[in-house]
N, CA, C and O atoms as a GROMACS GRO file, in nm:
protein
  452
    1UNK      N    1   0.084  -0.119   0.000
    1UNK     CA    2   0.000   0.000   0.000
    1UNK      C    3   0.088   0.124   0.000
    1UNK      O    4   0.174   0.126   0.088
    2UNK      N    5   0.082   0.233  -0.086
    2UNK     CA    6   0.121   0.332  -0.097
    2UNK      C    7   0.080   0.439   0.009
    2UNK      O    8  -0.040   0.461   0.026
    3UNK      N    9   0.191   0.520   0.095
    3UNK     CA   10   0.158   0.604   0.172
    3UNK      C   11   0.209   0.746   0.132
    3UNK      O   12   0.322   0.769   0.087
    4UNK      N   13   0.104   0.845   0.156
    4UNK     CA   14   0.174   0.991   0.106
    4UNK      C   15   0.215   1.028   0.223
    4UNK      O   16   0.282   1.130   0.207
    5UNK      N   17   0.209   0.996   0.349
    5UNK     CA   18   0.262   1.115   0.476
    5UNK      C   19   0.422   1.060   0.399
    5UNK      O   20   0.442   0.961   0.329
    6UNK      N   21   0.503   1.148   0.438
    6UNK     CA   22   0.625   1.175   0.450
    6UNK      C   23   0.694   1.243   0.353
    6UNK      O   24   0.622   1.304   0.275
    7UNK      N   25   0.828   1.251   0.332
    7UNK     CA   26   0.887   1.329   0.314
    7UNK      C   27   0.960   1.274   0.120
    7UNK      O   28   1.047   1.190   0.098
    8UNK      N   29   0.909   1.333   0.049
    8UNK     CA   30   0.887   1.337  -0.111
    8UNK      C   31   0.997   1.414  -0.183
    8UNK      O   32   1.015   1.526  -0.134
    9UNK      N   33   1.074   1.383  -0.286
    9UNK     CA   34   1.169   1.485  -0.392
    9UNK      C   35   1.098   1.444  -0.511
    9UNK      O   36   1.044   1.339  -0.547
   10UNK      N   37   1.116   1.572  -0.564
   10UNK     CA   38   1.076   1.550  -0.702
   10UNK      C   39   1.229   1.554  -0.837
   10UNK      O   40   1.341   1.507  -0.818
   11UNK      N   41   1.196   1.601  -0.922
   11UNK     CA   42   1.306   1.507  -1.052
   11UNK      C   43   1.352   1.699  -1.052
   11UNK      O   44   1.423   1.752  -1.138
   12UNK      N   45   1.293   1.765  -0.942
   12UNK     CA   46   1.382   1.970  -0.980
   12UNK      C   47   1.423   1.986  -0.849
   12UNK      O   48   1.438   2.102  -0.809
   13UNK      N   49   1.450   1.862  -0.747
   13UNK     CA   50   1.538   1.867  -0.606
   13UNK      C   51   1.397   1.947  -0.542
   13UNK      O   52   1.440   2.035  -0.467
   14UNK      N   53   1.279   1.950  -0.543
   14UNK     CA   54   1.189   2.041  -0.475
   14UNK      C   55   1.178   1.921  -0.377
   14UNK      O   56   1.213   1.805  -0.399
   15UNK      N   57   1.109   1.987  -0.238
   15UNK     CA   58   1.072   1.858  -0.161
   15UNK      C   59   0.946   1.907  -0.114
   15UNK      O   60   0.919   2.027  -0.106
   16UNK      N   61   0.846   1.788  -0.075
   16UNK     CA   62   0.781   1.823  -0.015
   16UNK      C   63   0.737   1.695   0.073
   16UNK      O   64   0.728   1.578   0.038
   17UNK      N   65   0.708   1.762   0.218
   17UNK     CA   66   0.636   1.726   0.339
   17UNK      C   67   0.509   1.684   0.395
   17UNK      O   68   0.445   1.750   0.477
   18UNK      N   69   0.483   1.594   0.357
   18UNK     CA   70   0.312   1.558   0.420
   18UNK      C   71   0.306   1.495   0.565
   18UNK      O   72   0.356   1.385   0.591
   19UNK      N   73   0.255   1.555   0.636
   19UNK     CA   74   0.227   1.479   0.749
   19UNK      C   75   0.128   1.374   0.790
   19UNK      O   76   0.055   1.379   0.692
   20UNK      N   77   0.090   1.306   0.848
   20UNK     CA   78   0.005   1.237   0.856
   20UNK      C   79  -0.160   1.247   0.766
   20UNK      O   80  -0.235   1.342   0.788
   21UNK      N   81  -0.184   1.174   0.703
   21UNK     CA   82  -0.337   1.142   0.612
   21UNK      C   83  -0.438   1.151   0.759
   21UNK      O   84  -0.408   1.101   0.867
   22UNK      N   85  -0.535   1.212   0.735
   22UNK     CA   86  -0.623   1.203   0.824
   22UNK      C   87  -0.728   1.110   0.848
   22UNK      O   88  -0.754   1.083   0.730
   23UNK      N   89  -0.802   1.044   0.911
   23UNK     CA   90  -0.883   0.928   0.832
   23UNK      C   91  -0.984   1.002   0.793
   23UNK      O   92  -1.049   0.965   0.891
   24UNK      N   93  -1.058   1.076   0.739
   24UNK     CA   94  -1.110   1.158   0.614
   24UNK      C   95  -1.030   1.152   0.532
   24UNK      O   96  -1.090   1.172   0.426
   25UNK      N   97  -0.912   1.135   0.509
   25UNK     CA   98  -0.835   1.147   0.362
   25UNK      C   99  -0.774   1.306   0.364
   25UNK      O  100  -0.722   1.359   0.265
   26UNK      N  101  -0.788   1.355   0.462
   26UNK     CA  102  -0.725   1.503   0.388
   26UNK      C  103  -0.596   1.542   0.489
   26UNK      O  104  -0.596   1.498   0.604
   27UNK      N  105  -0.501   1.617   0.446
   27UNK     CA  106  -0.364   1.634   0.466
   27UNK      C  107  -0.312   1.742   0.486
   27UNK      O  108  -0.393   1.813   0.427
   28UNK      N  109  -0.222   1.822   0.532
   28UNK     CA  110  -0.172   1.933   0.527
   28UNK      C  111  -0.018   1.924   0.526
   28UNK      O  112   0.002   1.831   0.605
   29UNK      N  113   0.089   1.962   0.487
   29UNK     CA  114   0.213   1.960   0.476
   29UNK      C  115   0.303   2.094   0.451
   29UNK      O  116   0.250   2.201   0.480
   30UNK      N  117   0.410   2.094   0.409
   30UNK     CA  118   0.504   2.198   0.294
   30UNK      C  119   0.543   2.174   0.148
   30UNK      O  120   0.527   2.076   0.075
   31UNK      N  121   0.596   2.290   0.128
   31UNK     CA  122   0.655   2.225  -0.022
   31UNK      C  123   0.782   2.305  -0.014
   31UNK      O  124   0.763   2.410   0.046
   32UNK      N  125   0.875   2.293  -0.045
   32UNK     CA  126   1.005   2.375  -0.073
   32UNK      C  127   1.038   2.377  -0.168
   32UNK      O  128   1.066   2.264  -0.208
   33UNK      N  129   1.055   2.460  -0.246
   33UNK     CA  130   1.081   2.427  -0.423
   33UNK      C  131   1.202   2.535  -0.463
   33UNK      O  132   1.199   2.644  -0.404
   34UNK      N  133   1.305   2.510  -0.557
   34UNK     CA  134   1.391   2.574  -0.575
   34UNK      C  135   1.362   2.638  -0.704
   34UNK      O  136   1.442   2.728  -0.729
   35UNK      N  137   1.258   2.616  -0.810
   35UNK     CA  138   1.182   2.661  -0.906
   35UNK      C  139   1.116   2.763  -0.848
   35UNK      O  140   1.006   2.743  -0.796
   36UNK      N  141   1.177   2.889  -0.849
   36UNK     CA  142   1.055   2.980  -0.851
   36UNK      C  143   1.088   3.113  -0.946
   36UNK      O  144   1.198   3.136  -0.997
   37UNK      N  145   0.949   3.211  -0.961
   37UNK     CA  146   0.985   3.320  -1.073
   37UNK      C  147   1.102   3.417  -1.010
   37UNK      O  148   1.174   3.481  -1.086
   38UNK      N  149   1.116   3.424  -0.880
   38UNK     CA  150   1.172   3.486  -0.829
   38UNK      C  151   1.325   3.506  -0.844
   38UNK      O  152   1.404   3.599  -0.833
   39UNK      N  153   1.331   3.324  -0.887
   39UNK     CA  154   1.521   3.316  -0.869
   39UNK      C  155   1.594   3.269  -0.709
   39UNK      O  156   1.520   3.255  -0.612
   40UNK      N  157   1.711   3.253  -0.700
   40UNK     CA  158   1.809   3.218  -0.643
   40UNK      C  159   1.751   3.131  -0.497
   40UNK      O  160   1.793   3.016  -0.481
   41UNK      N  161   1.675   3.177  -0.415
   41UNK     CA  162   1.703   3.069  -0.326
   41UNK      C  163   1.581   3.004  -0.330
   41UNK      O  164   1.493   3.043  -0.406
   42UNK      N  165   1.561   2.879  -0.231
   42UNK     CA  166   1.439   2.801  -0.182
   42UNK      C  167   1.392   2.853  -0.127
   42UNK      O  168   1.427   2.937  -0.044
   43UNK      N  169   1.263   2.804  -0.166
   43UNK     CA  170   1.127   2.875  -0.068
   43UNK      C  171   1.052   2.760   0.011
   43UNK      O  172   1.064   2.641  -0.018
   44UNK      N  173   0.988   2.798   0.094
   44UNK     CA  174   0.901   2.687   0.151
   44UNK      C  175   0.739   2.783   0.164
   44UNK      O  176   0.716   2.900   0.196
   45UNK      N  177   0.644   2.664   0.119
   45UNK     CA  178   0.525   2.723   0.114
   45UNK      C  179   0.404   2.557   0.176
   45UNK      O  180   0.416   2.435   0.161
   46UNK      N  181   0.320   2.628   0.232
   46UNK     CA  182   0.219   2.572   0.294
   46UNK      C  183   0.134   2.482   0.182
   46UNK      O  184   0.076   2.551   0.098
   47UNK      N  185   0.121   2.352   0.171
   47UNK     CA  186   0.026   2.250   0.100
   47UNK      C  187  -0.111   2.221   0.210
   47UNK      O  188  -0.102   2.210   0.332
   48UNK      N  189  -0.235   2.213   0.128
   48UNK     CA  190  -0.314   2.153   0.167
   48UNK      C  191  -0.410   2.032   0.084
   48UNK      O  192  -0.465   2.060  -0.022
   49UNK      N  193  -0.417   1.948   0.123
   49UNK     CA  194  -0.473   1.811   0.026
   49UNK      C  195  -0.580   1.693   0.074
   49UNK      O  196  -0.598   1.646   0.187
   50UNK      N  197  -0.630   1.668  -0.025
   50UNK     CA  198  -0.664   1.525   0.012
   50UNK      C  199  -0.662   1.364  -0.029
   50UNK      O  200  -0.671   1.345  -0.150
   51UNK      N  201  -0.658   1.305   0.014
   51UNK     CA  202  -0.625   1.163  -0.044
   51UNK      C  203  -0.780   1.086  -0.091
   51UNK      O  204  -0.870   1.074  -0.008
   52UNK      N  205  -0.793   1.045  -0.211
   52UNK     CA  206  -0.962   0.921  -0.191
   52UNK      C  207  -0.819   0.794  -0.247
   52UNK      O  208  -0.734   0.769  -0.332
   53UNK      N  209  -0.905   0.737  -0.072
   53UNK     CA  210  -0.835   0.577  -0.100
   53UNK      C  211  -0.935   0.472  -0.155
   53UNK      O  212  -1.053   0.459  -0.121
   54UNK      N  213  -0.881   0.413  -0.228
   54UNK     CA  214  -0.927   0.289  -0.344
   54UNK      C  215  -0.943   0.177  -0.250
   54UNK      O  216  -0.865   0.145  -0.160
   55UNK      N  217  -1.085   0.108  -0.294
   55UNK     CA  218  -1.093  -0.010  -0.252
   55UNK      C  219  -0.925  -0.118  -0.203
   55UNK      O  220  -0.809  -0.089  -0.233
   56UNK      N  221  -0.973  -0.234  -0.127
   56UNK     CA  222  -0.835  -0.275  -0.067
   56UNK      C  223  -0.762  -0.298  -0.225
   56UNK      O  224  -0.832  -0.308  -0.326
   57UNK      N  225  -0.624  -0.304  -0.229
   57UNK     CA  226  -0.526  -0.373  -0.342
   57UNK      C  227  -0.456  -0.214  -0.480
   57UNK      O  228  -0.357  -0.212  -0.552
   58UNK      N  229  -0.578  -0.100  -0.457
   58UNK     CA  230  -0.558  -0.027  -0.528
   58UNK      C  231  -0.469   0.074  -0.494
   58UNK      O  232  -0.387   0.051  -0.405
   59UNK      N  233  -0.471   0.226  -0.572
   59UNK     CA  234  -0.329   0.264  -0.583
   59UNK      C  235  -0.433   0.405  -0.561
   59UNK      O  236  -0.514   0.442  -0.646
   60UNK      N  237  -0.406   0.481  -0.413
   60UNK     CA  238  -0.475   0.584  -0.436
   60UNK      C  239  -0.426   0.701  -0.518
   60UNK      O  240  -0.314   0.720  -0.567
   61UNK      N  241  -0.602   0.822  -0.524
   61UNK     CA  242  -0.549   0.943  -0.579
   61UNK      C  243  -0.513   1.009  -0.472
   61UNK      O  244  -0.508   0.956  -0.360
   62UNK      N  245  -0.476   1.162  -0.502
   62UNK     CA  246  -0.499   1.234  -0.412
   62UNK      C  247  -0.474   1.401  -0.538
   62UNK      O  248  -0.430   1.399  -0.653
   63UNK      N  249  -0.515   1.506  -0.469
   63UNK     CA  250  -0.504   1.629  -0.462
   63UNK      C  251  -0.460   1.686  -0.438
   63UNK      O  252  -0.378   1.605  -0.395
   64UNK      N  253  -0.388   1.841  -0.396
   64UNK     CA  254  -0.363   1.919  -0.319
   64UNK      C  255  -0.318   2.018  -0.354
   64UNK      O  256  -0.256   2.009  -0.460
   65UNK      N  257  -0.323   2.163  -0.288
   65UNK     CA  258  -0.293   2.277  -0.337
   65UNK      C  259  -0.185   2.374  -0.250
   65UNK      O  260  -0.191   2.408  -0.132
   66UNK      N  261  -0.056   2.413  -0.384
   66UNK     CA  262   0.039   2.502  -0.277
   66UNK      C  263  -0.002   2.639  -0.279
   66UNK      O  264  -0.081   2.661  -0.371
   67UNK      N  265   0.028   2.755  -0.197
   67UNK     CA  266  -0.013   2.858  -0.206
   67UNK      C  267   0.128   2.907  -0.155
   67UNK      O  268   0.179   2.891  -0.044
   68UNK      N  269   0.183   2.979  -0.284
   68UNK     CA  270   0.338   2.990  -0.269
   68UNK      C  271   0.315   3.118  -0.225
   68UNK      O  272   0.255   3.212  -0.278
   69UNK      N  273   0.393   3.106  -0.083
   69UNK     CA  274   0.389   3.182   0.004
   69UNK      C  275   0.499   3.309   0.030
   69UNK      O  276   0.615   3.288   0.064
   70UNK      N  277   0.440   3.453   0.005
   70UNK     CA  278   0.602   3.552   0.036
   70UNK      C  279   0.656   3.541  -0.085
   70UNK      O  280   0.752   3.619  -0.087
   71UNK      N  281   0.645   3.486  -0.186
   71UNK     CA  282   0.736   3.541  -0.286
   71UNK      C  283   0.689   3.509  -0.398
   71UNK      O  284   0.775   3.488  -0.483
   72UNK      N  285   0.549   3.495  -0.442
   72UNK     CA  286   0.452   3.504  -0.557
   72UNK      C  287   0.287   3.523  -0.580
   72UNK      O  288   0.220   3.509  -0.477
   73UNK      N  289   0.251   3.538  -0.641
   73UNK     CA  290   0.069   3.593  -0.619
   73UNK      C  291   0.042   3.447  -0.681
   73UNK      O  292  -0.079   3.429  -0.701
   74UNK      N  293   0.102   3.366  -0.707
   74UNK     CA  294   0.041   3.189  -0.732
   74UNK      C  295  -0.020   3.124  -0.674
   74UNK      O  296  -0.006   3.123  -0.552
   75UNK      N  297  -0.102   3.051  -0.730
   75UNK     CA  298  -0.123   2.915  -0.658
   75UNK      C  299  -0.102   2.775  -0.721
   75UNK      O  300  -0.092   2.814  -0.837
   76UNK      N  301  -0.088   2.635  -0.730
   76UNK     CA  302  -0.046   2.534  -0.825
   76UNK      C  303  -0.168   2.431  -0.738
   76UNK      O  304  -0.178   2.402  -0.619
   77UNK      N  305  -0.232   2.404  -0.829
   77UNK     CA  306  -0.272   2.257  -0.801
   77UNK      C  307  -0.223   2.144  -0.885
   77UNK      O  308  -0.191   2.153  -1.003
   78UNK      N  309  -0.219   2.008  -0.794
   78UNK     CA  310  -0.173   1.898  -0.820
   78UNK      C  311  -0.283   1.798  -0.810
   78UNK      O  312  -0.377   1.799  -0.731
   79UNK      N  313  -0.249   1.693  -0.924
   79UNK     CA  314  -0.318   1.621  -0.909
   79UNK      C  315  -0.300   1.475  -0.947
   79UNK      O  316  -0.291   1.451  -1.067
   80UNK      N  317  -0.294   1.365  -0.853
   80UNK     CA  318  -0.200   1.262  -0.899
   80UNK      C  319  -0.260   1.105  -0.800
   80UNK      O  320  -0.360   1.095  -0.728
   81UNK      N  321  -0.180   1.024  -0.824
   81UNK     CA  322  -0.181   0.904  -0.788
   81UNK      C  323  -0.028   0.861  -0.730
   81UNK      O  324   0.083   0.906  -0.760
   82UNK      N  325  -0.068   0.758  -0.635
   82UNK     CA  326   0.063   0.690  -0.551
   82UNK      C  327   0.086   0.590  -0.620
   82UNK      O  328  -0.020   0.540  -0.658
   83UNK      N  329   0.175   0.538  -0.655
   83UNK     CA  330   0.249   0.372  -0.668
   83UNK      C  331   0.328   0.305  -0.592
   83UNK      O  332   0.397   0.364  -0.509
   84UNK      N  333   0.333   0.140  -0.608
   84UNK     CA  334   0.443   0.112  -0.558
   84UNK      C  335   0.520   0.035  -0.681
   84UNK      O  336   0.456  -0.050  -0.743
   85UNK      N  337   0.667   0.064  -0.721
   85UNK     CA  338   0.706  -0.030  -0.795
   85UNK      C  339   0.720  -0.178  -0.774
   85UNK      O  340   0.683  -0.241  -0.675
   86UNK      N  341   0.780  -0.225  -0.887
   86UNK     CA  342   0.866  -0.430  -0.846
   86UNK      C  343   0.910  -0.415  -0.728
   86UNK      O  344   0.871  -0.499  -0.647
   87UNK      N  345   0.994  -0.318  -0.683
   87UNK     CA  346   1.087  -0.361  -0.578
   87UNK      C  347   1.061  -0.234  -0.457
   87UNK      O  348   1.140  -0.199  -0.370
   88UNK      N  349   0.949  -0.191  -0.480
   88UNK     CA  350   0.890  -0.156  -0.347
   88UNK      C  351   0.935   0.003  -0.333
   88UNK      O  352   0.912   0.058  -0.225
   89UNK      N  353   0.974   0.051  -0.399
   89UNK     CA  354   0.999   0.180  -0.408
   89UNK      C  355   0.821   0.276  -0.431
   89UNK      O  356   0.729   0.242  -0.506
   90UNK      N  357   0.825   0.368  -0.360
   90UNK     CA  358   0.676   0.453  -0.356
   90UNK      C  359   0.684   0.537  -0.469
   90UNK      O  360   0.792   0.514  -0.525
   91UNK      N  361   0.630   0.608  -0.518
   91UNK     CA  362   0.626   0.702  -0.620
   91UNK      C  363   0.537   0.774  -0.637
   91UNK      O  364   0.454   0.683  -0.639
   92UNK      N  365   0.459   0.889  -0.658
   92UNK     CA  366   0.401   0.946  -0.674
   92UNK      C  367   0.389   1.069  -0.850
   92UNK      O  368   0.467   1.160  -0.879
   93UNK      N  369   0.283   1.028  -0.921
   93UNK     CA  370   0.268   1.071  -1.050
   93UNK      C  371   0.200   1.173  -1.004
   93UNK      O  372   0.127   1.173  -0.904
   94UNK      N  373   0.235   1.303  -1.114
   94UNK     CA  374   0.140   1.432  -1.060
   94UNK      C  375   0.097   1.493  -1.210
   94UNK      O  376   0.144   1.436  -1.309
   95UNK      N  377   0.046   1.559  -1.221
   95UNK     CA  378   0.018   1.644  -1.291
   95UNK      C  379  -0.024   1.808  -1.239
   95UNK      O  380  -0.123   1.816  -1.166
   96UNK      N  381   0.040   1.920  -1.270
   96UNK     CA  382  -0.017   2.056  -1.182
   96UNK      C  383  -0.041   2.167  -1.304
   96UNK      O  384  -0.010   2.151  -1.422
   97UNK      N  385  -0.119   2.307  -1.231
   97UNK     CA  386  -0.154   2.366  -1.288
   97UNK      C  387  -0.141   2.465  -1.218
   97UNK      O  388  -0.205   2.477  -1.113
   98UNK      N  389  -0.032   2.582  -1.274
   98UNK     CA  390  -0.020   2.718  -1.187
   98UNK      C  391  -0.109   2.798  -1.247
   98UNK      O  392  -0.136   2.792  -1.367
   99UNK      N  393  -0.179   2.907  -1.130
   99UNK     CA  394  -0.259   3.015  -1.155
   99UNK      C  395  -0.145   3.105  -1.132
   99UNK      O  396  -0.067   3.064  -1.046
  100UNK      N  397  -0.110   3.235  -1.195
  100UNK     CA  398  -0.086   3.354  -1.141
  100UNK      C  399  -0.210   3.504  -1.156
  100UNK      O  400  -0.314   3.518  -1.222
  101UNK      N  401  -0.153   3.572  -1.083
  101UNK     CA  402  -0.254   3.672  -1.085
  101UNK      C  403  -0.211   3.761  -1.186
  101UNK      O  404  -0.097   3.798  -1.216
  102UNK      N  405  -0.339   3.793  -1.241
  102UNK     CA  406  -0.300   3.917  -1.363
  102UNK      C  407  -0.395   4.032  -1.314
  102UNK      O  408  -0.477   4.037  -1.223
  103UNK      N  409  -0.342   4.152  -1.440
  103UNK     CA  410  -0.413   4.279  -1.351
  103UNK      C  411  -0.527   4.326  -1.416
  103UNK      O  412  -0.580   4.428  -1.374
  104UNK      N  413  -0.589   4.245  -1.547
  104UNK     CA  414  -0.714   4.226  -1.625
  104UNK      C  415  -0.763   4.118  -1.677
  104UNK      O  416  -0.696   4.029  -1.728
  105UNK      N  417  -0.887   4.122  -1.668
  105UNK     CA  418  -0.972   4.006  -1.809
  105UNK      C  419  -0.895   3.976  -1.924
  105UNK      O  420  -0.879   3.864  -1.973
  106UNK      N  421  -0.842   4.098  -1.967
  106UNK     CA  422  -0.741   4.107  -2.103
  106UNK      C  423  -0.632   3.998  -2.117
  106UNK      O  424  -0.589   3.930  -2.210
  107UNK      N  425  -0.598   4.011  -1.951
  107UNK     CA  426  -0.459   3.962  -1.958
  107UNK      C  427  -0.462   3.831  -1.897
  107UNK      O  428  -0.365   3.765  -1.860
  108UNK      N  429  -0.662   3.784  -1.886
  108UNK     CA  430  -0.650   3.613  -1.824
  108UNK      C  431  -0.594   3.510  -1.933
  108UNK      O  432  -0.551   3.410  -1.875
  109UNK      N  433  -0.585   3.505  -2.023
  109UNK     CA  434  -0.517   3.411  -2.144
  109UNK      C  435  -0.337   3.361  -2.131
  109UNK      O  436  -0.272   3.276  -2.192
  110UNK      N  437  -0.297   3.470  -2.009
  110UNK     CA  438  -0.197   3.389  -1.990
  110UNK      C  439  -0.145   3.391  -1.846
  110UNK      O  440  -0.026   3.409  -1.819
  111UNK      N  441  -0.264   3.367  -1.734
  111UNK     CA  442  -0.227   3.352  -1.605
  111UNK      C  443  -0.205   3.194  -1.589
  111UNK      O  444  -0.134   3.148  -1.499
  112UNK      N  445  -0.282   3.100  -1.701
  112UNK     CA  446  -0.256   2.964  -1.621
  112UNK      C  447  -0.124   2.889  -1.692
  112UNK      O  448  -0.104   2.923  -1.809
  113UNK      N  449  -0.051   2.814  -1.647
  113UNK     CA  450   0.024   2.710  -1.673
  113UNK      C  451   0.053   2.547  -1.687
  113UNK      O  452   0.164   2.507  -1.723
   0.00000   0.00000   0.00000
């Protein structure tokens, strides 16, 4: 069985922190990411999520949203599934979608990512 509490890298050295799954399924953690518009150092920003776990044998989803904190008007949602490989390694597949803020209607065509 695949677990999201703990401590996650991704393939851009970002990490992120989940603490314990709640039994509702929902989560709160960090994210630290060295990707930002800003440049040069890491940031750490507040995640909130939830997990729907799959009948017994399956591979849950889950959700969750960063709200990059202090050093952008963003937000990114994620959205993904846990694995376990052959040899027992966890993994987590995501897919995300950054909002930034723009300063018109005009200019919504290129806030998302």
């Amino acid at each position: 069985q695949c677990q999201l509490s703990g401590l996650w890298r991704n393939d851009q050295d970002s990490l992120m922190e989940i603490s314990a799954v709640r039994d509702d399924g929902n989560f709160q953690g960090k994210y630290l990411t060295w990707v930002t518009l800003s440049g040069g150092c890491a940031r750490v920003s507040p995640l909130t999520g939830t997990q729907q776990q799959p009948s017994e044998g399956g591979w849950p989803t889950f959700a969750f949203t960063v709200r990059w904190d202090k050093f952008s008007n963003a937000t990114t949602a994620f959205v993904g599934q846990c694995f376990v490989d052959r040899v027992g390694k966890e993994m987590l597949t995501t897919m995300w979608l950054l909002r930034e803020a723009v300063g018109s209607l005009e200019e919504e065509w290129r806030a998302t990512r």
